[in-house]
N, C-alpha and C positions, 0 to 999 in steps of 0.2 A: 462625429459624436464627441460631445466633450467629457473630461475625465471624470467630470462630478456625475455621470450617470450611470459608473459601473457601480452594481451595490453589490457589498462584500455580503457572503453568509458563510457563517463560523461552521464546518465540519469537522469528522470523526478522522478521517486519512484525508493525507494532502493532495494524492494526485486523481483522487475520485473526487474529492474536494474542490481540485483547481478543476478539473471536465467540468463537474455540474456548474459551476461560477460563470466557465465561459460560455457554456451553450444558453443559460438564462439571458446572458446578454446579448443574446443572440435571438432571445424570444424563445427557445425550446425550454418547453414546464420540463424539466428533468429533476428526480432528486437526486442524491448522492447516493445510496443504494442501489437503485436501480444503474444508473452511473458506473458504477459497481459491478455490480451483474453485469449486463450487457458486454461490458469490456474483460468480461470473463477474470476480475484479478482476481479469485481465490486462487493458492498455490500453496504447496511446501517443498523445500527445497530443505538439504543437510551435506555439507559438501566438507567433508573432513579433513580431505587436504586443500583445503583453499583458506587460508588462515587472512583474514583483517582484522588488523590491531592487535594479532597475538593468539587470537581463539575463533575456532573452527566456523566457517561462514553458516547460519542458516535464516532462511526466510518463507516468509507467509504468506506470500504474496507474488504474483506476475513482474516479470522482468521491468523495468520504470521505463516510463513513455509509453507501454503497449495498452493500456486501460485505454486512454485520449484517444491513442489511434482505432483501434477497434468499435469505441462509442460512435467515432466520425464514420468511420465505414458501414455499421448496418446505420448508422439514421441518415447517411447520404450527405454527412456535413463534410463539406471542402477546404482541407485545412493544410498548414505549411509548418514543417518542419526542419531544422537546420542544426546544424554543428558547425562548428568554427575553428578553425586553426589557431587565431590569435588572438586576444582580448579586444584588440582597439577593434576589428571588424565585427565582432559578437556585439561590440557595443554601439556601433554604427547601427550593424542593424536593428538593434535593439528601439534605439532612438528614429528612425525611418519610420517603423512600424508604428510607435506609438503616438508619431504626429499625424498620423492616420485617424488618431482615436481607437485603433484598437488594441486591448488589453492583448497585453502578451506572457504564455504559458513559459516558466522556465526552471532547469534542473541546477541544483544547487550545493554547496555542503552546509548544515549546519552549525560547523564552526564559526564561519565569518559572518552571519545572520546578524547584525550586533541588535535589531531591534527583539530579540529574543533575551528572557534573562539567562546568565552567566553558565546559572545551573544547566542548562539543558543543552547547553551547544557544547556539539563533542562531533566526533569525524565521520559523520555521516553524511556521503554525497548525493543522496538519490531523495533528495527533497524540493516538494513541489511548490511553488508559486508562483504568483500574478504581478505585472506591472501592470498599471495602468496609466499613468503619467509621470510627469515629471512636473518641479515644482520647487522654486527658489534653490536650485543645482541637485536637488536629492529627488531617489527615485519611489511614485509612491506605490505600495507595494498590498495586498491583499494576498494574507495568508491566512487559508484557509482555518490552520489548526488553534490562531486565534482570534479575540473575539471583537478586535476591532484592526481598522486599516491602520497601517505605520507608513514607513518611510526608510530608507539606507541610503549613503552615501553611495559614488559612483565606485569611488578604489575598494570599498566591502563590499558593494556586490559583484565586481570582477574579480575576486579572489573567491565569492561562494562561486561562481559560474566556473570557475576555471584551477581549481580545488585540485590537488593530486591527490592519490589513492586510487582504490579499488571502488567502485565504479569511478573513471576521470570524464565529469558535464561534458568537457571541452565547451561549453558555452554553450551549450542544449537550449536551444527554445521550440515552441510553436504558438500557434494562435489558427484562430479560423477564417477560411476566405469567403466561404458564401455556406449557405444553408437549401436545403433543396424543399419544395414546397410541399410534398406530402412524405412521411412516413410513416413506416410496415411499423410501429412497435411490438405489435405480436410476435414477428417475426426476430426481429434484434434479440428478445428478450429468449425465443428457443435456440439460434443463433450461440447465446453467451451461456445459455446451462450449457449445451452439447460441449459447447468448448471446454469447459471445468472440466465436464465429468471426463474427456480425453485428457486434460493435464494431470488431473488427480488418479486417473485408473490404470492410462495405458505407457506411461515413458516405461521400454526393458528398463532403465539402466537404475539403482537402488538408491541415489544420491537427487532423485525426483519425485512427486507424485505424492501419492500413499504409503508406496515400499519405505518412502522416506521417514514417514514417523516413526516406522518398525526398524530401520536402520540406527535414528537417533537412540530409539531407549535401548537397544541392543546398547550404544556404546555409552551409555551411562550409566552402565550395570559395570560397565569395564574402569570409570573414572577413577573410583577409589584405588584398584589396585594397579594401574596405570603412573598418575600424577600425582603429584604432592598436594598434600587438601589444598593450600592455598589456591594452585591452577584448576583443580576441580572443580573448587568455589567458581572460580571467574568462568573455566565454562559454562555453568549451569546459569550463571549470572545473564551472560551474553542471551542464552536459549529465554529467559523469561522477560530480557530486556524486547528483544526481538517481537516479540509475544505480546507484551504487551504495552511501550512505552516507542515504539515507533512509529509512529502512526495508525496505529492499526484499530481504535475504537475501541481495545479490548480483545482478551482469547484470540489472538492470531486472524483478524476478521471474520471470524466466525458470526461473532454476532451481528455484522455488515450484511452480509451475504444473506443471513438469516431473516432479515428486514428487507431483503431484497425477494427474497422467495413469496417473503408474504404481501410485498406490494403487487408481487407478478400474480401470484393467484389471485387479489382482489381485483385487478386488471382485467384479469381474460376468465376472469367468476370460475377457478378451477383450486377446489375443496384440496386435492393433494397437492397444488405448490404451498399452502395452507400448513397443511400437517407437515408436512416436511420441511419448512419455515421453525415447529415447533419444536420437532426434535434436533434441528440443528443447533436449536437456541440451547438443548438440554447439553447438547455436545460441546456444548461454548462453556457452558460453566465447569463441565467435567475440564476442561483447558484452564481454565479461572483455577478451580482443586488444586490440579497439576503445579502451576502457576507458584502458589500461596506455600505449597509445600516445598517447591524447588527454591523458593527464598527462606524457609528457615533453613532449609540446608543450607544455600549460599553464608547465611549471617550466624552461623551456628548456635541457634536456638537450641536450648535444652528442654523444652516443653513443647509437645507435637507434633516431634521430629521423627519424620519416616528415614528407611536407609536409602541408601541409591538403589539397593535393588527393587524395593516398594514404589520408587520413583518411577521407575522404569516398567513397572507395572500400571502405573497410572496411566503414563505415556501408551499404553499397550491400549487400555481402553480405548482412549481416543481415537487411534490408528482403527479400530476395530469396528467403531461404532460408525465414523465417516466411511468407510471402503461400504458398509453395509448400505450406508444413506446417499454413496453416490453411483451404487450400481442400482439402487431403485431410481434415481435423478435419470440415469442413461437410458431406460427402458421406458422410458415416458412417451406416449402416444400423442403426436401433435396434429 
């Protein structure tokens, strides 16, 4: 298959983004929500003492690479995954693979991206995209999060693949081997709620799940009298960066997920993945609220300005409304 037949479409997140890209080329009608669903990545996560770049890790989203793999598993698609020790053989294989013709999925940091502008590349490793060939020495590349296909050098993108920090590629790739000729989507798509509503409801531990939202506002109730405004700022900065500027669509994929419920219910003709599609959405903007108000803090706005502890009440909503909305998700008759 030659490389002019992979056709890029611009998505919301990268690595629900790069699945749906590669299973279309694959033939599988997939969207990127469903994409999404399926591969269960709703998540939150608040991990206090695990500090990158200075302030306190948190995320909205499933660990990276588990979306792809999980999509691959309930639709029976057959795919190859690899890490690599050293650059020169991540790039061997790299180059193998894609004289094959097939496009290849890979984990990256957004600093060395150079086909991104300036502004948005900062130290984040867990970003996804697509090769698909090669092309007078440069590699050409579909990313997802825009809107049309680029290109990088071979030495830029051995330094996105092979990145230090917290998550380190090591030269992460995968792609797909074969495709199976029938699949359950019914089944995939009860498959990937079940699995949410166990990430979201049931981890013991408080730095996981839902405890997690109610762990964060706890301790941005504690910010002011803790750290110096400056560092408070940046925390709160990172939590809405997270939120919303990392791939995520918007409100920590809430609104993804949200477009994913309601594709499953017009799928399987079921009125409550419907409504529950609707109030997720309502829950997305109550995070948007959150959002909007934790940047006048961050930029100390004098007009608008809630305290931290109002903050932390906002965050309380949230936490309150999804535990409610994914223990009706769990109890769902299939």
């Amino acid at each position: 298959m030659s490389e002019d037949q992979f056709i890029h479409y611009q998505h919301a997140h990268c690595e629900s983004g790069v699945t749906a890209n590669l299973l279309r080329h694959e033939g599988i009608d997939i969207s990127e929500p469903m994409a999404f669903g399926i591969g269960a990545g709703l998540f939150f996560g608040h991990l206090p003492f695990l500090k990158i770049s200075g302030v306190p890790a948190t995320t909205y989203r499933i660990w990276p690479g588990a979306i792809f793999k999980r999509v691959a598993e309930r639709l029976g698609v057959k795919i190859h995954a690899e890490r690599f020790k050293d650059p020169a053989s991540a790039m061997q294989a790299l180059d193998s693979v894609l004289a094959t013709g097939r496009p290849v999925g890979m984990i990256g940091s957004v600093f060395y991206l150079t086909y991104l502008p300036e502004a948005f590349r900062f130290h984040f490793n867990a970003h996804n995209f697509v090769a698909y060939g090669k092309q007078n020495g440069q590699y050409l590349i579909s990313d997802p999060i825009i809107e049309e296909v680029t290109s990088i050098a071979p030495g830029d993108l051995i330094k996105s693949r092979f990145a230090k920090g917290t998550p380190e590629p090591k030269g992460y790739m995968y792609y797909v081997t074969g495709t199976a000729k029938d699949m359950n989507m019914a089944k995939a798509i009860e498959q990937g709620i079940k699995q949410t509503c166990f990430f979201m409801l049931s981890p013991p531990l408080p730095w996981f799940g839902n405890k997690a939202i109610f762990l964060l506002a706890d301790k941005i109730r504690t910010y002011p009298k803790k750290l110096p405004p400056r560092k408070a700022a940046l925390y709160v900065g990172n939590i809405i960066r997270m939120q919303e500027e990392i791939g995520t669509g918007g409100a920590g994929f809430r609104y993804l997920y949200a477009a994913f419920l309601q594709e499953a219910g017009l799928l399987l003709k079921r009125d409550d993945l419907s409504e529950y599609s609707a109030q997720l959405t309502k829950i997305g903007d109550d995070w948007r609220n959150f959002a909007y108000h934790a940047a006048r803090i961050m930029k100390a706005r004098t007009t608008d300005l809630v305290s931290y502890d109002q903050l932390s009440d906002l965050l309380m909503i949230c936490g309150t409304q999804e535990k409610e909305l994914f223990q009706k998700l769990r109890k769902l008759r299939w």
